[in-house]
C-alpha positions as CSV (number, residue, x, y, z in Angstrom):
1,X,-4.8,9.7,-15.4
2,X,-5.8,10.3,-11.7
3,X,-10.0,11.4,-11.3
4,X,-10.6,15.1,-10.7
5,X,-11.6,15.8,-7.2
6,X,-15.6,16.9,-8.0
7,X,-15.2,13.0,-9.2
8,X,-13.8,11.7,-6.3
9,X,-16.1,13.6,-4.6
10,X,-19.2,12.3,-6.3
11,X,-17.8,8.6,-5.7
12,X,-17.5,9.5,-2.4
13,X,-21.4,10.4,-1.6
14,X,-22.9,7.9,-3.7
15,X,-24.9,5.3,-2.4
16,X,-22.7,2.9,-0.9
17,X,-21.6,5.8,1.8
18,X,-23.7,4.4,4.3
19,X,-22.4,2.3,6.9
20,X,-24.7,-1.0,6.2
21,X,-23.3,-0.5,2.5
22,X,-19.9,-0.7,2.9
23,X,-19.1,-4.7,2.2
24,X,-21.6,-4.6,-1.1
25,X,-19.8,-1.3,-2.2
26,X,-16.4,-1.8,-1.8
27,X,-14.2,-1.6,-4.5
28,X,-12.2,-4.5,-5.4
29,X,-9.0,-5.8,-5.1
30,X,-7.5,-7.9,-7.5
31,X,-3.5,-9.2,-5.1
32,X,-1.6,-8.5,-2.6
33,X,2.2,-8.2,-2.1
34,X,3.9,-7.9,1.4
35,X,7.4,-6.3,1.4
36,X,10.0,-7.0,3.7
37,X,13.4,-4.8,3.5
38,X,16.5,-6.2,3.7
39,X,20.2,-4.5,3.9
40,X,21.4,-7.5,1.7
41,X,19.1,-7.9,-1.0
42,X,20.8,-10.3,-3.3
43,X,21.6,-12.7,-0.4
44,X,17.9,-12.9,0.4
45,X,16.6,-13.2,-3.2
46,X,19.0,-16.6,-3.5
47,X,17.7,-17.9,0.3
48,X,14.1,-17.5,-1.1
49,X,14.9,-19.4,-4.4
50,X,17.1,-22.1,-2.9
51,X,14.9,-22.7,0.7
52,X,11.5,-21.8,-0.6
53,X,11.0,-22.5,-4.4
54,X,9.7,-19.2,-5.4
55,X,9.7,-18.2,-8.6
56,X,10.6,-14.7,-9.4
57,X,7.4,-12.5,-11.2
58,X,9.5,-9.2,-11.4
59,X,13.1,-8.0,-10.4
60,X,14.3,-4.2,-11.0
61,X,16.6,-4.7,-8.9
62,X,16.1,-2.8,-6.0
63,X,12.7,-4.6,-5.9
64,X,12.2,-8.4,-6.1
65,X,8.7,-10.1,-6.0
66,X,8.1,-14.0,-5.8
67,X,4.6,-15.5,-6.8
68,X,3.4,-17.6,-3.4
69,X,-0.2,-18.3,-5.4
70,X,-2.1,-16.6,-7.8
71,X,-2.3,-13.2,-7.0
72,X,-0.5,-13.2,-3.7
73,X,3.1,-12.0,-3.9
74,X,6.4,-11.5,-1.7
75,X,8.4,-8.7,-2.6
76,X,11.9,-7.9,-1.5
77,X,13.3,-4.5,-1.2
78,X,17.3,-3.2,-0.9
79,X,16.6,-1.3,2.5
80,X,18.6,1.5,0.7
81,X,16.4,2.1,-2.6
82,X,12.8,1.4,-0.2
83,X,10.4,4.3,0.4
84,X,9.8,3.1,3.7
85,X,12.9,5.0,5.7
86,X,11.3,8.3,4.3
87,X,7.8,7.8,5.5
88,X,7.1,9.3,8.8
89,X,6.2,6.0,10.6
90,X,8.7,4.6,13.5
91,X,9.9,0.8,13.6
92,X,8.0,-0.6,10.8
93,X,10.3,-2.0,8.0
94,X,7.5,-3.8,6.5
95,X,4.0,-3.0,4.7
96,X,0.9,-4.6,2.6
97,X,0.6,-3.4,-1.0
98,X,-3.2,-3.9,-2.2
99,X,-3.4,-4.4,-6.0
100,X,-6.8,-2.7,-7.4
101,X,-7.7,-1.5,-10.4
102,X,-10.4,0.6,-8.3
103,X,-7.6,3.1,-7.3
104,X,-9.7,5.9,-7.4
105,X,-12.7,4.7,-5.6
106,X,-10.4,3.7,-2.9
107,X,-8.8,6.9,-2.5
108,X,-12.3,9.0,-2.6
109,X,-13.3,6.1,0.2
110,X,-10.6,6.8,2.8
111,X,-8.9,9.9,1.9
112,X,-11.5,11.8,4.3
113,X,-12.2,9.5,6.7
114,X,-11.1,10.9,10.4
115,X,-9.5,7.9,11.7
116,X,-7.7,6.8,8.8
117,X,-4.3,8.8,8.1
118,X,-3.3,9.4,4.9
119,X,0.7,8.7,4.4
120,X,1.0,10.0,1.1
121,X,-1.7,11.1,-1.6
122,X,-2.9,9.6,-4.9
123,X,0.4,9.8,-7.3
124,X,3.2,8.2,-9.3
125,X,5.6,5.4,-7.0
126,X,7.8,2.7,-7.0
127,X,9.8,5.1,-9.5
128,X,7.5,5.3,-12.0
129,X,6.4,2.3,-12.2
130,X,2.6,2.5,-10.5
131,X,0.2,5.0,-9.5
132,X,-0.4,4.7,-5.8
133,X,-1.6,6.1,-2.3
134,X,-0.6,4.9,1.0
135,X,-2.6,5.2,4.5
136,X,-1.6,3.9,8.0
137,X,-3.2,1.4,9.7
138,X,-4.0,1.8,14.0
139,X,-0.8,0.0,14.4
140,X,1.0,2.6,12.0
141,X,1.7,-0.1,9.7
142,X,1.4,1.2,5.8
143,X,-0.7,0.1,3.3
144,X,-0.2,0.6,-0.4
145,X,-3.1,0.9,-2.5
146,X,-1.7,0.6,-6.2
147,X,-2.1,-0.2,-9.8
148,X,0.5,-0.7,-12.1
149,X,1.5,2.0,-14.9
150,X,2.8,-1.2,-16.6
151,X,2.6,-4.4,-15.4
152,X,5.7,-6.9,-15.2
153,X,5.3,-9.3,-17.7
154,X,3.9,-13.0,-16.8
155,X,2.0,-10.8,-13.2
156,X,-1.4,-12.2,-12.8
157,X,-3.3,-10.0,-10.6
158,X,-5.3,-7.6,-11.5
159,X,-5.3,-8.7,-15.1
160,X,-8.7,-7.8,-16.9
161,X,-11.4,-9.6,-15.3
């Protein structure tokens, strides 16, 4: 269920609004997974077990992710199925997704701001599988805010701490 916007507007103004506040106030984040897209997915999945060790946490098969420490993921993406070749950002074939269970306040935090460009807004991803938002960063590199609408089983971050 996604916060009304007079609640993600109240978030917004509270207290921690203020410049000096912003570390103490931030909302949490609870992992990270960085995705690289690749035109042979399958091939890369086997390099990463064979040469690497990894372990896979989750496969739907168009999407891959590897644990590489607690919280901290790889994910692999068929270039085909990825969202990325539909966003309007040039030459960038990877991004950073942020795991937070703060989801809302993160969106009423930087949906406003003037130098930070939302990509797409608060809504339903990955096909279904989390809620998410996505900004760019100076670079035009995309980050993914997201939580999961059900996590893989044996995924670590963002479990209830």
């Amino acid at each position: 269920m996604f916060a009304s916007d007079s609640m993600l507007r109240q978030i917004a103004t509270d207290e921690c609004g203020t410049p000096d506040r912003v570390a103490d106030c931030a909302p949490r984040f609870h992992g990270a997974v960085l995705f690289y897209y690749y035109e042979d997915l399958p091939a890369s999945v086997s390099w990463y077990e064979r040469h690497l060790g990894l372990t896979k946490r989750f496969d739907e098969g168009w999407v891959v992710i590897f644990e590489l420490t607690p919280g901290n993921y790889i994910g692999l993406v068929d270039a085909r199925e990825g969202f990325l070749q539909s966003l309007p950002v040039q030459g960038k074939s990877s991004l950073i997704a942020l795991e937070t269970q703060d989801l809302d306040d993160w969106y009423a935090r930087l949906r406003d701001q003037d130098d930070v460009r939302l990509v797409q807004p608060l809504g339903i991803g990955s096909k279904g599988l989390t809620e998410r938002f996505l900004i760019a960063d100076p670079g035009g590199y995309v980050i993914e805010f997201f939580r999961w609408c059900r996590a893989p089983a044996g995924w670590r971050a963002g479990a209830d701490d």
